[in-house]
N, C-alpha and C positions, 0 to 999 in steps of 0.2 A: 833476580835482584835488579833494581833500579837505583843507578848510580843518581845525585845530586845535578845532573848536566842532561842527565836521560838515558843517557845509557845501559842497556839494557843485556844481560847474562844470565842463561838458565846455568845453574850448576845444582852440586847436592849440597844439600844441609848438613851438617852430623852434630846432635846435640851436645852442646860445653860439659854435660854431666855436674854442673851448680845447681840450685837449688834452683827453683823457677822463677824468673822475675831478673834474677841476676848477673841479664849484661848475656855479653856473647862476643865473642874473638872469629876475627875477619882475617884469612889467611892473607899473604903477599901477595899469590897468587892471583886471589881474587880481587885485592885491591887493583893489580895489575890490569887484569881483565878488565875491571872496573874505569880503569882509566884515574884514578885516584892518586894522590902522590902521598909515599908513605910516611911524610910528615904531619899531613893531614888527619882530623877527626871526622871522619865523615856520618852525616845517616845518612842511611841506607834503606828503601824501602823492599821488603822481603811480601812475595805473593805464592802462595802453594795453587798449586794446579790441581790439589785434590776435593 
């Protein structure tokens, strides 16, 4: 993932199990990792390496 600053975090995905299309939740963690503050809305740019 590519934080909004550049910041960059490989981790895993696990899909939200909604319907497709519908959004997706960004653990603490990862906002942590991310460097993000969790009052913030961030995007988030997401890259698979498959």
């Amino acid at each position: 993932m590519i934080a909004p600053d550049g910041t960059v975090v490989a981790m895993t995905l696990i899909p939200s199990g909604g319907e497709r299309g519908s959004g997706s939740r960004l653990s603490l963690q990862a906002m942590q990792a991310l460097g993000i503050a969790l009052t913030d809305l961030p995007t988030v740019t997401v890259l698979s390496d498959g």
